[in-house]
C-alpha positions in Angstrom: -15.5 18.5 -12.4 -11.7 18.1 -12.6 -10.6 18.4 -9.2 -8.3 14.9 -8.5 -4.7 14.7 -8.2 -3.2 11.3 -8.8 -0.2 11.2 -7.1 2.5 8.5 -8.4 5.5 7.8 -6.7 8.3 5.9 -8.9 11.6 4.3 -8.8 13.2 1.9 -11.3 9.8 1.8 -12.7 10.6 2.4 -16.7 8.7 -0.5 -17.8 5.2 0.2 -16.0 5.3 4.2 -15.3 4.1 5.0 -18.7 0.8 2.8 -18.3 0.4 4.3 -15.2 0.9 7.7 -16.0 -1.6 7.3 -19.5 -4.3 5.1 -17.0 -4.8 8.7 -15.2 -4.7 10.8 -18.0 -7.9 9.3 -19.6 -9.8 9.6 -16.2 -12.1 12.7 -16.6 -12.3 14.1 -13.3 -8.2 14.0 -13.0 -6.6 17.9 -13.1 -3.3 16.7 -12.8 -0.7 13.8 -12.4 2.1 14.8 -10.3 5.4 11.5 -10.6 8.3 11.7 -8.2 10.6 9.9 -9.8 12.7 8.8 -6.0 16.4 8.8 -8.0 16.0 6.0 -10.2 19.0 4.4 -11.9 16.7 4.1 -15.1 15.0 6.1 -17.4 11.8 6.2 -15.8 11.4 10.2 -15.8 11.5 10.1 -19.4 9.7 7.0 -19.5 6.6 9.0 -17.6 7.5 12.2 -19.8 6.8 9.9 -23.1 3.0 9.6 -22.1 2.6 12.7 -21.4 -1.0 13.3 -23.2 -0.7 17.0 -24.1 -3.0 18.8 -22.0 -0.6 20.4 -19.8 -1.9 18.3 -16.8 1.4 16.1 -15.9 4.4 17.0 -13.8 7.6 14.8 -13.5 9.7 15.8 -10.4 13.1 14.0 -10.6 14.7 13.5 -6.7 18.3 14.0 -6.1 18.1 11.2 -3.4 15.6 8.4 -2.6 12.7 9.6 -0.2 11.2 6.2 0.0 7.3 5.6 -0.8 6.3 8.0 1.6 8.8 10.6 1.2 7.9 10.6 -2.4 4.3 10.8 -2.0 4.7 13.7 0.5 6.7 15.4 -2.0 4.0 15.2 -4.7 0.9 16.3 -2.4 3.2 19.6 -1.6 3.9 20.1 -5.0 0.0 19.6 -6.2 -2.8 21.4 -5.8 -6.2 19.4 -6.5 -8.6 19.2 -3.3 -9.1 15.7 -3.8 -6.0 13.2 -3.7 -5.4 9.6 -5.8 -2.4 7.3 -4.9 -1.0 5.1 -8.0 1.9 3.0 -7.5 3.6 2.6 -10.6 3.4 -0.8 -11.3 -0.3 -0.2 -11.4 -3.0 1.2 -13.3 -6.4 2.4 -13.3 -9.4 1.2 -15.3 -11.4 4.2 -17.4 -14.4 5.9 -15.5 -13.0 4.9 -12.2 -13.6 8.2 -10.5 -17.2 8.8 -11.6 -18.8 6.7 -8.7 -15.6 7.1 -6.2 -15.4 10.7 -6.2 -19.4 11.8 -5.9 -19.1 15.0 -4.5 -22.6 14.0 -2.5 -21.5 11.5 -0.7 -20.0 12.1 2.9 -16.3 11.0 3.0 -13.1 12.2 3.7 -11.4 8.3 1.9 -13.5 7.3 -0.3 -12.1 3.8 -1.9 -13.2 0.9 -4.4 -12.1 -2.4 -4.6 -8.6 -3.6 -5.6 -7.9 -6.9 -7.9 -4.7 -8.3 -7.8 -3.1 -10.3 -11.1 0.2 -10.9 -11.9 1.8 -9.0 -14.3 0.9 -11.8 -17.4 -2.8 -11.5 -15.9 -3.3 -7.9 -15.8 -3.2 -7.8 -19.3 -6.6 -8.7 -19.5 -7.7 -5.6 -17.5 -6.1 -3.3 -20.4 -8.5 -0.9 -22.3 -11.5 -2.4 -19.7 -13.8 0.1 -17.8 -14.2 0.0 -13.7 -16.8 -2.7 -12.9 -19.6 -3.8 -10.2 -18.4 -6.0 -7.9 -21.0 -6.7 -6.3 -22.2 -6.5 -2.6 -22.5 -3.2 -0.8 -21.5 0.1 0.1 -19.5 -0.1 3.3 -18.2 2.2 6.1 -15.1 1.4 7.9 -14.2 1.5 11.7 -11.0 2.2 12.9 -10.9 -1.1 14.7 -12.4 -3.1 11.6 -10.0 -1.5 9.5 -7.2 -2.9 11.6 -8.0 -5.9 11.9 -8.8 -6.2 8.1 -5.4 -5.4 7.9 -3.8 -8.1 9.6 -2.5 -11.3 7.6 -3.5 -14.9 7.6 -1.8 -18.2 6.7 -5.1 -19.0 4.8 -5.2 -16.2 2.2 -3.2 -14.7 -0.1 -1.8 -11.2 1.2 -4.9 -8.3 1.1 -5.0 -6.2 3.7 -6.9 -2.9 3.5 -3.4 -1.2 3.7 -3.8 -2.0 0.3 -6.5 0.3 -0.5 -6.3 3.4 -2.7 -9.1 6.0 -1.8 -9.2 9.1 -2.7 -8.5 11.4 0.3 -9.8 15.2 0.8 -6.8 17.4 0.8 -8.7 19.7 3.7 -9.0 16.9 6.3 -4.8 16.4 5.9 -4.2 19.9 6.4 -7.0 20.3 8.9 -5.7 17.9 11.6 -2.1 18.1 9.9 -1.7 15.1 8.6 1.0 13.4 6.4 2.7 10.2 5.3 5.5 9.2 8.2 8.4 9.3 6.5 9.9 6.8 9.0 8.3 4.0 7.4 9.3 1.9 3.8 6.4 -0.4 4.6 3.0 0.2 6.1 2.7 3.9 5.3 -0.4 3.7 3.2 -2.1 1.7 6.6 -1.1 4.2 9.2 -2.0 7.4 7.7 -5.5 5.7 7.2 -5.6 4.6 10.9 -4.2 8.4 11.9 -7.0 9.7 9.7 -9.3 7.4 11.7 -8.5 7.9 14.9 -8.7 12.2 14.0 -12.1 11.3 13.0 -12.5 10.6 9.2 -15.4 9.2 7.6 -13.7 6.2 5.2 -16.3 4.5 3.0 -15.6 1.6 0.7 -18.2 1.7 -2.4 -19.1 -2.0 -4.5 -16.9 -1.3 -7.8 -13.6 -2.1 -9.2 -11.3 0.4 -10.9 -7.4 -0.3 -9.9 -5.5 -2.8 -10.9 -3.0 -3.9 -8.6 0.2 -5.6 -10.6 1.7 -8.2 -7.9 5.2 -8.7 -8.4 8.1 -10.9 -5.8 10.5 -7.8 -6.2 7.9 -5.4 -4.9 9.0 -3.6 -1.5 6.0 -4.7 0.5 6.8 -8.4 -0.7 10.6 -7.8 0.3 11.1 -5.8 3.5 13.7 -5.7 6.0 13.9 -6.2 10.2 14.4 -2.7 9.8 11.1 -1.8 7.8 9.5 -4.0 9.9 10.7 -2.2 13.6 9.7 1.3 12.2 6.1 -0.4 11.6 6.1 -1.8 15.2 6.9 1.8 16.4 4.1 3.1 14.7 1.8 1.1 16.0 3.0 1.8 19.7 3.0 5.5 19.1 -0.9 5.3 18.6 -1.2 2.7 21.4 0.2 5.3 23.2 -2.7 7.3 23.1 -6.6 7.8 24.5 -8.2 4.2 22.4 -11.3 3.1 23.1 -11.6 -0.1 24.7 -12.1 -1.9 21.1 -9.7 -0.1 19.0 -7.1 -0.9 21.3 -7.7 -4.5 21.3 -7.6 -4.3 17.6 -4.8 -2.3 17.1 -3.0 -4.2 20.2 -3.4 -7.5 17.8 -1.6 -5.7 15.1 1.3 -4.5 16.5 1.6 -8.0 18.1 1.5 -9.8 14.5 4.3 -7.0 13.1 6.5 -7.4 15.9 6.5 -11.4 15.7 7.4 -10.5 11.9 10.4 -8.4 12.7 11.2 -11.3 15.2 11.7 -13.6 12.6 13.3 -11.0 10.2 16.0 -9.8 13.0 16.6 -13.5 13.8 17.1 -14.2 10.3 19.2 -11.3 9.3 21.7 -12.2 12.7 22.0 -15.7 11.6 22.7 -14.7 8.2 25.6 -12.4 9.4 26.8 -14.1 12.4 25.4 -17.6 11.8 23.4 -19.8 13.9 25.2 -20.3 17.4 26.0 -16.3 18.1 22.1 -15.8 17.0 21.0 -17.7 19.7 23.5 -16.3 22.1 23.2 -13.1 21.3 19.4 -13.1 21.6 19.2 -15.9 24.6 17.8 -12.6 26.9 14.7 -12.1 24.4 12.8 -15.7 24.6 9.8 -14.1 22.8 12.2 -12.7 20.3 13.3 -16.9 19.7 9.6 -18.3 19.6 8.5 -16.3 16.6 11.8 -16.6 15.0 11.2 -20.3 15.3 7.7 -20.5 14.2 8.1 -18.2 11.4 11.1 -20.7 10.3 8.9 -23.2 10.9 6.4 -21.8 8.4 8.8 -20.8 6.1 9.8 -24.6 5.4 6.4 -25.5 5.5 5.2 -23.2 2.3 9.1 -24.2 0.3 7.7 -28.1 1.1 4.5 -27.1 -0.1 5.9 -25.4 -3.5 8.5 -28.2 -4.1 6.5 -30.7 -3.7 3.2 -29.0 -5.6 5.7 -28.9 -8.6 5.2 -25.7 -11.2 2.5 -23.3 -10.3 0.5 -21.1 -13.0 0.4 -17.8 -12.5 -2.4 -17.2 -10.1 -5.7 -15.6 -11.0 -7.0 -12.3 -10.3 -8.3 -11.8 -7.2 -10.8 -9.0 -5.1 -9.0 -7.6 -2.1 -12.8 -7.1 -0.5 -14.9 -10.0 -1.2 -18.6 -9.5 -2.3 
């Protein structure tokens, strides 16, 4: 049955949108592809246009003014129609037959997601053409409060939080409890609808297979964010603090909004000492002594991992890697 919309939002994306775009064409349960194209300054409308397959299933909306990732999304869900949802960034692709296990109309979900692999760009060629793939392990259901704290980074690991994931979602549970990306965020927005769909009671299941790529890149948004993007996270996590939590999910989601604000600590700190240099920095922040400690340890670390890489000499590109483990 052909009821999935793969939504892909796109800016400056020329090189990549096309084998996006084609990636969700070949999937058989897809009914249509719907690309915002967020006003790039390239051709990357007419880049998606090009591989278009022919079957009257893809639709390239072109933005007058940037919308941001969850703007853009937004925008495509109103403007589709499939009861079952799919978000591809546009760096990224899909392997063929992905939907065949996510999407069992059977099963009881309202996200139902596989597992991600990571590769830089020179690495994910070796996905190209492939099929999704066991990966081993088993079927899991997420919590809210496992979900956020398997979203929270460590020092140990490379990034992959479940933010990261890309389920397919059941249009009727958005509408039902009126849900939709916040449009206030550049960074996180993928992690708190899932933790609003939680907490309004959605059934989010994880199945043992692989069938998106995930193209890593240093120029990506989520790689590059500012204070900013990083204080419109932290207020997202206090608006859902600021409701009825169980004692658990608090905890949990009490631990993440800690983490983010230490990150736009550091970030704000950064970005005043950039414009205003060191001494007014200080001064200017003397008031906020938590504000200085993470600024100061996320310098700290900051030196610590431009040590490691000058003294490690040249890296290879890194190898693929599962964002769930088996």
């Amino acid at each position: 049955m052909k009821d999935i919309g793969v939504i892909i939002p796109a800016m400056n994306a020329q090189d990549t949108i096309g084998r996006a775009v084609a990636s969700a064409l070949v999937q058989n349960e897809v009914s249509e592809v719907v690309v915002v194209d967020d006003a790039s300054r390239d051709h990357t409308a007419q880049a998606a246009r090009a591989a278009d397959d022919g079957s009257g299933r893809l639709k390239v909306i072109a933005s007058a003014r940037n919308l941001g990732p969850a703007g853009a999304r937004n925008l495509a869900i109103a403007q589709s129609f499939a009861p079952h949802i799919a978000i591809l960034d546009a760096d990224d692709f899909l392997l063929a037959g992905r939907f065949a296990a996510l999407a069992d109309p059977e099963a009881d979900w309202d996200l139902s997601a596989d597992n991600v692999v990571f590769a830089s760009a020179e690495k994910a060629q070796q996905f190209a053409g492939q099929a999704a793939f066991d990966t081993g392990g088993m079927a899991q259901r997420l919590t809210f409060e496992r979900f956020v704290r398997a979203n929270m980074s460590r020092p140990d690991r490379p990034r992959g939080e479940f933010g990261f994931l890309k389920p397919v979602i059941r249009r009727a549970f958005l509408e039902q409890h009126n849900l939709a990306y916040n449009e206030r965020l550049r960074l996180g927005e993928d992690f708190e609808l899932y933790a609003r769909m939680l907490l309004a009671g959605a059934r989010f299941r994880i199945i043992a297979a692989c069938g998106y790529v995930a193209v890593e890149s240093a120029t990506s948004l989520s790689a590059n964010h500012s204070a900013a993007d990083l204080a419109a996270l932290v207020a997202a996590d206090q608006r859902m603090l600021d409701q009825s939590l169980s004692p658990t999910d608090r905890s949990a989601l009490a631990a993440h909004h800690a983490q983010c604000a230490e990150r736009w600590h550091h970030r704000h700190f950064l970005d005043a000492k950039r414009e205003r240099g060191l001494v007014r920095a200080l001064a200017e922040n003397a008031a906020l002594p938590r504000l200085i400690l993470d600024a100061a340890k996320g310098v700290a670390q900051d030196k610590w991992r431009d040590h490691q890489r000058k003294t490690g000499g040249p890296t290879p590109p890194p190898e693929p890697r599962f964002l769930v483990g088996p």
